[in-house]
N, C-alpha and C positions, 0 to 999 in steps of 0.2 A: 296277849303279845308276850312273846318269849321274852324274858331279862338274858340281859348280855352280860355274863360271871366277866370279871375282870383277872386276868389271871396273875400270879404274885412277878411275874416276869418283865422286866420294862424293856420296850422299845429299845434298840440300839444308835445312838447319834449320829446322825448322817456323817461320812465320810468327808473330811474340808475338800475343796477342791482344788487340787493341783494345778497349777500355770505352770503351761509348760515354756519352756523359752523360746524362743524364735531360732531355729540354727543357724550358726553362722553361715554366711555367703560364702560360698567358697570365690576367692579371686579367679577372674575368668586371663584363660593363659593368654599369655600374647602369640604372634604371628612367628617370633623365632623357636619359644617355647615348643608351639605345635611342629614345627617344620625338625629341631631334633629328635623328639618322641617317634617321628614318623621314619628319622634315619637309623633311629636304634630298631624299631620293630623290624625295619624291610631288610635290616643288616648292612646299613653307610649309602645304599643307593637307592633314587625313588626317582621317576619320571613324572613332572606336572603338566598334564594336558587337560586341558581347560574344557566348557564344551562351547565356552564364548574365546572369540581367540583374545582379548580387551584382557580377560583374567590370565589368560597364557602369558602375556607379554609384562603383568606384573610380576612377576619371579625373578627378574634379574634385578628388579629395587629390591624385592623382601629378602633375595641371598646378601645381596650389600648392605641393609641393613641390619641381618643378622650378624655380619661380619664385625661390623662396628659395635655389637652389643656388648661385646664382652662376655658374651653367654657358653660358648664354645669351648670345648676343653681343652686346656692349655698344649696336648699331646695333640691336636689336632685341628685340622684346616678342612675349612668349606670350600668346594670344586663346585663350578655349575658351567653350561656349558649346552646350548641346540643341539638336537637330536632329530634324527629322522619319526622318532613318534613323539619328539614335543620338547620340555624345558627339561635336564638333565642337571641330578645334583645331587653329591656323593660329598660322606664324608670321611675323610682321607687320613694317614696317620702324618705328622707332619714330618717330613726327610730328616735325615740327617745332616744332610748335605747343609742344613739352612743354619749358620751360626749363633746368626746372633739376632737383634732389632737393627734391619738395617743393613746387615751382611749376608752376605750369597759365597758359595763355597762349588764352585764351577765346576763340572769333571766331563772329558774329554775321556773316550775309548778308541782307540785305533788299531788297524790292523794292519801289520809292518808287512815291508814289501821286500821280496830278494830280487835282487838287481843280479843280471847275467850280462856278460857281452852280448850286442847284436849282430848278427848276424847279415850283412844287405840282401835285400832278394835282387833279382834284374830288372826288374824295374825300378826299383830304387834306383841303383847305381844309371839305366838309362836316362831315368827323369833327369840326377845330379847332371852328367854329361852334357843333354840338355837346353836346361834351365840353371841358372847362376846361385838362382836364390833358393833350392833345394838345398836342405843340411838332413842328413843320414845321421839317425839317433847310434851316439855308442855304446847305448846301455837299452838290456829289456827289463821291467819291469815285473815280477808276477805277486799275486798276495802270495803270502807266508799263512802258517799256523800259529804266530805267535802274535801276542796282545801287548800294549801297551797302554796304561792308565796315566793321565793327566788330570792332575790337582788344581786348580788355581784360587786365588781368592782369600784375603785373611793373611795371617803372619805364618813363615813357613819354617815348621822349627826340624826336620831332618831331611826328608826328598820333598820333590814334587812329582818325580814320574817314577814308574813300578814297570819294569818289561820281564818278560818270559826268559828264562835264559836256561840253562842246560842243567847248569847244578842244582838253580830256584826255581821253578814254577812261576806263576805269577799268583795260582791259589795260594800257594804258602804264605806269598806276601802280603795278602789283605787284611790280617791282624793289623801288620805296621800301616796302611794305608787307611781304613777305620779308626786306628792311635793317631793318627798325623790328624783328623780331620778332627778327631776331640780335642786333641790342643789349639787345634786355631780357634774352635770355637766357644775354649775358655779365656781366651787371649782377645779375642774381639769382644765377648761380653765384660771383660777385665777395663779394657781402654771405652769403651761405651758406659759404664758404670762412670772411669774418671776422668773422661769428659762431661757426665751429666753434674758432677759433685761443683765443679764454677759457679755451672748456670743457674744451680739452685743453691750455692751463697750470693750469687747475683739480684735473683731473686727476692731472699729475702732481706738484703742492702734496702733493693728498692721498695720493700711493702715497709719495713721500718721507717723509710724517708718520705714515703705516704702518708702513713699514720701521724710522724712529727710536721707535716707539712699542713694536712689539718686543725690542727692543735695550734699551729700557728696561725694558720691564716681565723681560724675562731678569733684568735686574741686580738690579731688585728681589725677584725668587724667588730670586736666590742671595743676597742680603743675608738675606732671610728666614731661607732656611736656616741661614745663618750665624751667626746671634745665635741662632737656634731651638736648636742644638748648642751657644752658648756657657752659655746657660742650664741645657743638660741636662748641660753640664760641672762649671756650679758646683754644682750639683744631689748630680752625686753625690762629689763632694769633701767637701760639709757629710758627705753620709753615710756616708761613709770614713769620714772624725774619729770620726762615732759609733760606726760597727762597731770602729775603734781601742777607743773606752773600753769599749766592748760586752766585748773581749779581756780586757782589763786587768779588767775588772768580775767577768767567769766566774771569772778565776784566782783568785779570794778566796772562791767559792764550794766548798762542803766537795762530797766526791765523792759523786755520788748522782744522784736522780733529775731533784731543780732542776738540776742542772751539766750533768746529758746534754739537758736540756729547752734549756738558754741556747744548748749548744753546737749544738745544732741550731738555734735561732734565727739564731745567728749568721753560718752556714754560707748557710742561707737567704739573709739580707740580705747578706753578702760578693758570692753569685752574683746579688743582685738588682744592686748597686752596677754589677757588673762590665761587664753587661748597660747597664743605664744610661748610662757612660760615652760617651761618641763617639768617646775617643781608642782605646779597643780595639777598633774598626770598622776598614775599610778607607774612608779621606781619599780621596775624589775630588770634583768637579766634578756637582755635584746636576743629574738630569734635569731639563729647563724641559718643562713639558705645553705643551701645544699654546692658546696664548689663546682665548679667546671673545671674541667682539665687547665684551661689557661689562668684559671683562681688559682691555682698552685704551684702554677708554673718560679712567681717569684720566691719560694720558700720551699724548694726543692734541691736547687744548691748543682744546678748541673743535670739533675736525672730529668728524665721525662715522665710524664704523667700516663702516656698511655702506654707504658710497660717498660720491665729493666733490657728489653732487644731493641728498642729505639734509640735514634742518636737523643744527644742534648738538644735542646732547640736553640736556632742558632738567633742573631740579633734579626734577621729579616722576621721571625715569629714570631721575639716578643715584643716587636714595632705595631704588629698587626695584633696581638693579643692588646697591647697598653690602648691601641686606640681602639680595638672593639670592647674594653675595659671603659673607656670615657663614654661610651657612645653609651653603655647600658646604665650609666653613673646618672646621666644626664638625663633619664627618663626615671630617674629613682626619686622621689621626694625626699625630704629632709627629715630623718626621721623625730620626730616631738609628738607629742600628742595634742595635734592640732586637728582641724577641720580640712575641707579643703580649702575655704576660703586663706585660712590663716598659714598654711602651707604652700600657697602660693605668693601671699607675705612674704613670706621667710625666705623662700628664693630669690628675691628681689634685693635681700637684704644683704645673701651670702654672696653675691653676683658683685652688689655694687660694694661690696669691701673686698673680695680676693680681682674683679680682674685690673683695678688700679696697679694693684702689687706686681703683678705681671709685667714683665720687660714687652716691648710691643714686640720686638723682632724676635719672639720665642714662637717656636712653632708649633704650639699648642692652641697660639690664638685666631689663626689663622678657620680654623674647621672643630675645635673644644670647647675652649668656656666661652668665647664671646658667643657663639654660636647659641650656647647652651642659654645664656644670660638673655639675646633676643626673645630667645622662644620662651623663655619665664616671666621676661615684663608682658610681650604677648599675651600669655596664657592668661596673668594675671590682673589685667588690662580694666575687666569687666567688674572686679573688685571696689577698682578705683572710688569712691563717696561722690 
C-alpha cells in the first residue's frame, strides 16, 4: 500500500461565512402615489376603464381622495370627469385666474355690438297700425370686431374692463390685464394671511386656558381627596373613642353569653375602624382621571372646551353639566382604603353629617344628595351586624 507523502503546504481555512442581510422592504405606494406616476408618464391625461364597472366607479373617491392628500403639486390641480370611453382624469396647471385659498378671480369676454338705426320694414309698420301693443325697434344691432375683457373678483387696484379701441389694441393691453390679476391676487393672499393671524392667537388663548384648566382641575381632585380622607380620619377616631369605652364597657360584664355577644361586637367594629382609617393605607398621590369637557368647564374662565370657535357655555349648560357632575359623584365611592364593606360605611356616615347641613328648600335636595344618601343606606343595608 502506497504511503501518502504529506506535502510541506497546509490547507487553506475555510472562508467565514457571510450573512447577508435581508433588503429592506421597499414601502408599497399608495393609490394617489400610483395615480401621479401614471399622469406623468401618459403626459397630465389618462382614462380609467375598468373591466368590472364596481372598479370604474371607484375613481371619483380615489381623485377626491388624492385631492385631499396633499400630495399634488402646488402649481397644479387634479380634473376628473366621465367620458365616453370611461373615468377621465388630467392633471392640469393651476390658472392664474385662482387668487388665493378661497378667492376666485372671474373673467367675462364679450364681443361688442354696433348699434345702427332701424330701419321698418311694411310689415312692421302694418303689424304697429294694427295691433297696439307692437313697438318698432329704433336701433339694429350687429357684432362688431372688437373685444371686451372683464375682470372681477378680489380688490381692484387700476381697471376692471380692457376694450379694443383704435389707438390700443386690446393685445397690447394684456400685460396691464395679467399685472391687475397679480395684484389682486397678492392682495387676497395678504388679507387671508391677516385674517388667519386672530384666529391663531385665538387659538393659542385657548390651548394655554386648556393646559391651565387641567392643572387646576388636578389640584382640585387632589384637594378633594384630601379633605375626603381627612374626614374619613376623624370619622374613625370618634370611633376609636367608642370601641375604647365599648372595651372598658364588656370588662364589667359578668362572663357569659352577653360578654361573648359584646366581645364579638367589638372585634367587628375594632376591624371596621381599622378599615376605615386612611392612615393604615398606603399615602400616595391620588390618580387624576382623565377630564371631560364639562370637568373643565368651571376652570376655564369663559372659553369652551371644545375649541376657541365656540361660544362660552351659557348658565342652561353648566346647570346640566353641575347635575350630570352630582349624578357621576354619587356612583363614585369615597375614596380611603377600604373594602367594600367598609366603603359603604363611610357613605352612610358622609350622608348623615352633610344632608343635616343642608337647607331643605335647596334645590339640590330634591333629586342629589338625599337621593344619593337613600341609595347608600340601601346599598349598605346588608352590612348592618
Amino acid at each position: 500500500m502506497a504511503k501518502i507523502e504529506n506535502s510541506g503546504t497546509k490547507a487553506a481555512p475555510p472562508l467565514p461565512v457571510q450573512r447577508t442581510r435581508p433588503l429592506p422592504r421597499k414601502k408599497a405606494k399608495t393609490v394617489t402615489e400610483q395615480l401621479l406616476e401614471e399622469l406623468a408618464v401618459a403626459g397630465g391625461r389618462i382614462v380609467k376603464r375598468e373591466a368590472s364597472g364596481r372598479e370604474t366607479e371607484k375613481w371619483p373617491i380615489r381623485v377626491a381622495a388624492a385631492r385631499r392628500s396633499g400630495k399634488i403639486p402646488a402649481a397644479k390641480e387634479l380634473h376628473a370627469g366621465w367620458c365616453n370611453d370611461g373615468h377621465e382624469i388630467r392633471l392640469v396647471d393651476t390658472p392664474a385666474w385662482r387668487l388665493a385659498q378661497g378667492q376666485r378671480c372671474d373673467f367675462l369676454i364679450l364681443q361688442e355690438q354696433d348699434r345702427t338705426e332701424h330701419i321698418p320694414t311694411k310689415k312692421e309698420l302694418a303689424d304697429a297700425e294694427k295691433h297696439s301693443w307692437v313697438r318698432i325697434p329704433r336701433y339694429d344691432t350687429s357684432p362688431a370686431e372688437r373685444l371686451r375683457i372683464c375682470v372681477g373678483g378680489g380688490l381692484r387696484h387700476r381697471a376692471g374692463e380692457w376694450a379694443d379701441a383704435a389707438d390700443c389694441p386690446l393685445e397690447d393691453q394684456l400685460a396691464e390685464i395679467v399685472q391687475e390679476v397679480g395684484l389682486r391676487g397678492e392682495a387676497a393672499e395678504r388679507k387671508r394671511l391677516a385674517d388667519l393671524e386672530p384666529a391663531r392667537e385665538k387659538r393659542l388663548q385657548w390651548e394655554a386656558a386648556m393646559q391651565r384648566a387641567k392643572i387646576d382641575f388636578a389640584e382640585a381632585a387632589r384637594v378633594q381627596h384630601l379633605e375626603a380622607q381627612e374626614r374619613a380620619w376623624r370619622r374613625a377616631t370618634g370611633l376609636a373613642e367608642y370601641v375604647g369605652a365599648l372595651r372598658l364597657h364588656a370588662q364589667t360584664l359578668a362572663t357569659g353569653p352577653e360578654r361573648n355577644g359584646a366581645e364579638a361586637w367589638i372585634a367587628w367594629a375594632a376591624d371596621h375602624v381599622e378599615r376605615l382609617n386612611p392612615l393604615n393605607g398606603t399615602l400616595r398621590l391620588p390618580e387624576i382621571p382623565e377630564p371631560r369637557a364639562s370637568d373643565l368647564e368651571p376652570f376655564l374662565h369663559g372659553w369652551n372646551p371644545y375649541g376657541p370657535g365656540y361660544s362660552a357655555p351659557t348658565d342652561c349648560h353648566r346647570a346640566y353639566s353641575e347635575r350630570d357632575g352630582r349624578a357621576r359623584a354619587s356612583h363614585q365611592p369615597t375614596p380611603s382604603p377600604t373594602t367594600e364593606k367598609g366603603t359603604a360605611q363611610s357613605r352612610i356616615a358622609i350622608c348623615s353629617e352633610e344632608s343635616p347641613s343642608m337647607p331643605d328648600d335647596s334645590p339640590d335636595m330634591d333629586g342629589g344628595v338625599r337621593q344619593t344618601c337613600v341609595t347608600s343606606v340601601k346599598s349598605a343595608s346588608r352590612y348592618r351586624p
